[in-house]
Steps between C-alpha positions, in 0.01 A plus 500: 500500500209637342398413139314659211345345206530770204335390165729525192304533128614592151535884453480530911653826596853507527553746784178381686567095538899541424544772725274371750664163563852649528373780744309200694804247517717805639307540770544094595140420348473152297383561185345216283407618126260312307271523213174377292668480184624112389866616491747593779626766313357847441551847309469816666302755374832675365651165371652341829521101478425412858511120645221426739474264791235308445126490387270650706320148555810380599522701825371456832348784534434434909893545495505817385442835742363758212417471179638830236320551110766752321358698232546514116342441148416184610172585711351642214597232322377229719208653721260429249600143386461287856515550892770335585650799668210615673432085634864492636435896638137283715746225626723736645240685640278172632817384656504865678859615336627865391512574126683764317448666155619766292388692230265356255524144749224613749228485205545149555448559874153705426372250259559240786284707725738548779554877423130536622499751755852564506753790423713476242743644261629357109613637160198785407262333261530174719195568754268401218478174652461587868136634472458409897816605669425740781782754312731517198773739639721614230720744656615215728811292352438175732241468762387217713147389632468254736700200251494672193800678375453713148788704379459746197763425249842408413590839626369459851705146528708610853188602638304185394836272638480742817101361592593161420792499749322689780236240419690216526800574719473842708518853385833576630603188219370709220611858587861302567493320136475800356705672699738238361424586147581887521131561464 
């Protein structure tokens, strides 16, 4: 069984980590939540009180097949004020494993450097910090280069679930989870 590590903050989005880990365990993927912040419980963006699985320094990250950043108030929040994202985004990256982000998340990816030379897509405004990726590609809703996966907003969250998926399982798995969901 495959498994994701998805980063939980205060004010995450709702749609774009909740909505994200349900689509994810549907489809048979493990998925681990965890989160910078000192307690194991969070609030949504719109108010949801979340429990998380652990601390982020408490997983092994060599256990873990992908690593996802949601989107939300939070990156503006926090992008300024340490690394800690973008240091966790490196060790994924050193140890040669896929990440995932949505929305306002890949800013965390391009101040990281490993949106250099790459195509990508987030929530408009967002490319600000991606001064060397090959392409920002806003029409797109998800895209994937190489073992980066970007996805535009809350509103493109089946098509950001469908790239993990094909990713990570096959894409016959994706097109029948959300063939599943009505979608």
């Amino acid at each position: 069984m495959k498994k994701v590590l998805l980063i939980l903050s205060h004010d995450v989005e709702d749609v774009e980590a909740l909505g994200t880990r349900a689509l994810l365990r549907r489809a048979g993927i493990e998925v681990v939540t965890a989160t910078f912040q000192r307690s194991l419980s969070i609030t949504t963006a719109f108010g949801l009180i979340v429990d998380v699985d652990a601390h982020v320094e408490e997983v092994d990250i060599q256990t873990c097949d992908m690593l996802i950043i949601p989107g939300g108030k939070y990156v503006k929040e926090t992008i300024d004020l340490h690394d800690k994202m973008q240091v966790l985004a490196k060790a994924f990256d050193d140890l040669d494993k896929p990440i995932a982000a949505i929305c306002a998340g890949p800013r965390f990816l391009g101040r990281a450097g490993l949106l250099d030379g790459k195509m990508f897509t987030a929530f408009p405004g967002s490319e600000v910090d991606m001064q060397h990726a090959k392409a920002y590609v806003k029409e797109k809703k998800a895209l994937t280069d190489g073992q980066l996966i970007t996805g535009k907003s809350a509103g493109s969250l089946y098509e950001f679930v469908f790239e993990i998926v094909s990713f990570l399982i096959s894409k016959e798995h994706a097109q029948a989870l959300l063939k599943q969901i009505e979608y």
